[in-house]
C-alpha positions, 0 to 999 in steps of 0.5 A: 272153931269147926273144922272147916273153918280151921282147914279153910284158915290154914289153906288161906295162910298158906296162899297167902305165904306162897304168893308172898314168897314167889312176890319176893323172889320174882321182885329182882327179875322185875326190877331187873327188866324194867331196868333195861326198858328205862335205859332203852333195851329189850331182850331177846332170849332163844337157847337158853341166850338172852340179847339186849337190842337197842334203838340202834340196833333195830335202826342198823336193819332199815326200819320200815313204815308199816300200816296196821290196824289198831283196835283197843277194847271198846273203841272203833279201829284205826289205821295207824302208821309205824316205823320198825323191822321185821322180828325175823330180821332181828333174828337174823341180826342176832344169829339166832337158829330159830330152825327148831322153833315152835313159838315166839312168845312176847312179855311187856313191862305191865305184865301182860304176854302174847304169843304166836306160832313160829311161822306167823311170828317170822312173816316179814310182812306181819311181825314187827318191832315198832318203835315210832309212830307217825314218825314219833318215838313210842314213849314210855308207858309212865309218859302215856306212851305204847313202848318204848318198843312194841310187837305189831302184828300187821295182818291182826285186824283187831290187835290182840297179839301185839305187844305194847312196852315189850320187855323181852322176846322168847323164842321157844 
């Protein structure tokens, strides 16, 4: 066996171990999570506090019907109606000081995130926790749902930034 083939060798084993260990020690922050989507919540974490929102908290913040368009890969977009709040109110509701904010950052159950700045996330008239469409619950992604709770952004013409089976929300 050459060199090479012997350093190539030990730097695959390694990765192989590294991806191993980190697979293990993010298992109980996975499980955790999914755990709160399945009973009905999702977090919200700013200054280092985590809150757990519930439908019955968003219904507490009088929901609203939103129109956005809905764009996903290859297909031609859709109006699409929605029923849920403002994120700046949920903030509100929570007290949270988002005055030194930068960012609000957005991760979902099958691993995707997105992220906007601070003043696009705050827009009462953009972002949105939605949790029906067309009066409808959202559903759960096992059920062929978008949720159960999904960030909207309704100003995004081709839905890049939302964010479908919403796990939590980072304000950074």
């Amino acid at each position: 066996m050459s060199k090479n083939t012997k350093i190539v060798a030990i730097t695959a084993a390694t990765l192989i171990l590294i991806v191993a260990a980190l697979a293990l020690l993010s298992r109980g922050y996975v499980a955790e999570r999914k755990a709160l989507q399945e009973s009905g919540g999702f977090l919200v974490t700013a200054g280092g506090e985590s809150h757990t929102v519930t439908i019955a908290d968003l219904e507490k913040l009088n929901p609203r019907g939103i129109t956005a368009n809905y764009k996903p890969n290859l297909i031609a977009a859709t109006q699409r109606q929605f029923t849920g709040v403002p994120l700046a109110a949920l903030l509100s509701y929570l007290g949270i000081d988002y005055s030194a904010a930068r960012s609000a950052s957005f991760s979902a159950s099958d691993g995707y995130g997105s992220a906007a700045p601070i003043a696009d996330a705050l827009d009462p008239d953009n972002c949105f926790i939605v949790f029906e469409e067309s009066g409808k619950p959202l559903g759960a992604r096992e059920s062929g749902g978008l949720g159960p709770y999904m960030v909207v952004f309704a100003n995004d013409r081709f839905s890049q930034r939302w964010c479908k089976y919403l796990l939590e929300i980072t304000i950074n």
